[in-house]
C-alpha positions as MATLAB code, in Angstrom:
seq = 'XXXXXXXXXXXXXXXXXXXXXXXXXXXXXXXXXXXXXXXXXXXXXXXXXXXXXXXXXXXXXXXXXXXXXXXXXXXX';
ca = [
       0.193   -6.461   12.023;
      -2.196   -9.214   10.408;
      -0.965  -11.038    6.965;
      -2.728   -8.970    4.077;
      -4.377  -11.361    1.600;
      -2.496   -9.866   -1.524;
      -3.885  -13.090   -3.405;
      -6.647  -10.625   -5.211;
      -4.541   -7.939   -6.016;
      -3.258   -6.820   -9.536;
       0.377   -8.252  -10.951;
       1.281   -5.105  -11.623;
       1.273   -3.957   -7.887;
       1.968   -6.993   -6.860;
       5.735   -6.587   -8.809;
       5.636   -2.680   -7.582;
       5.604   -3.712   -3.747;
       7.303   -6.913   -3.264;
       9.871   -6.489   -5.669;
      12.942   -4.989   -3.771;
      13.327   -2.745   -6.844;
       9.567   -1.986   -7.044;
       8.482    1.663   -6.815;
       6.156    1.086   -3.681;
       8.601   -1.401   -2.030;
       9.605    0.714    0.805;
       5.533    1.423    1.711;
       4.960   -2.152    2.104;
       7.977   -2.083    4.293;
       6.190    0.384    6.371;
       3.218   -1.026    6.363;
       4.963   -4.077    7.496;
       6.319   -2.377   10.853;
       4.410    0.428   11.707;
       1.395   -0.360   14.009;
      -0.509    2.668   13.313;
      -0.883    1.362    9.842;
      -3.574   -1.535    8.024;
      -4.084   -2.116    4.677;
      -6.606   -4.177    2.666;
      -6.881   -5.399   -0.914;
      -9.998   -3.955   -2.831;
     -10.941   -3.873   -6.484;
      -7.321   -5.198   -7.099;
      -5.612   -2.162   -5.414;
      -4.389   -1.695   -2.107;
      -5.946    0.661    0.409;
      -3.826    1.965    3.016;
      -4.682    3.439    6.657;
      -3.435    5.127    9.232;
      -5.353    4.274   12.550;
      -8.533    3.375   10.515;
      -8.599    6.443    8.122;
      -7.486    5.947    4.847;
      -4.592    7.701    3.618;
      -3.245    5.963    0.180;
      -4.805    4.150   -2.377;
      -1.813    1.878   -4.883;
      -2.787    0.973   -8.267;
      -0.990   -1.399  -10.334;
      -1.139    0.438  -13.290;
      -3.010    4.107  -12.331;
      -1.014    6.545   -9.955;
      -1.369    6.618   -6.116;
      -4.551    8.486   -4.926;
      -3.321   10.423   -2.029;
      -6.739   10.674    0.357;
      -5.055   12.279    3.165;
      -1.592   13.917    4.078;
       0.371   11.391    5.774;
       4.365   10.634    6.221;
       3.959    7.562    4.363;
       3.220    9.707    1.203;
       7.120   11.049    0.985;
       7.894    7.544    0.322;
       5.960    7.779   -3.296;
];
């Protein structure tokens, strides 16, 4: 997978998904090793897909915006 440019995103996700305690930790895990996935950095939240549809949204401070059923969601 390509480095995602996190350098836009909000603090508050930011300490959510790289904090090993952080609720959304073990998605950017999965993100991190799962081909099928991608994820980009827009409006300060993080947009997740699963072979190019998106299936998550993360907000720092707003809950998750499930777009689309996806395995990754029993992780929230």
């Amino acid at each position: 997978m390509d480095t995602i440019d996190i350098s836009n995103m909000c603090s508050h996700l930011q300490a959510k998904i790289l904090s090993p305690e952080g609720e959304y930790h073990a998605i950017w895990l999965t993100i991190q090793d799962d081909d099928e996935l991608s994820a980009v950095v827009r409006n300060r939240q993080l947009h997740v897909y699963r072979n190019g549809k998106k299936v998550l949204v993360l907000a720092g401070k707003a809950q998750p915006k499930v777009i689309k059923d996806d395995r990754l969601n029993e992780l929230l």
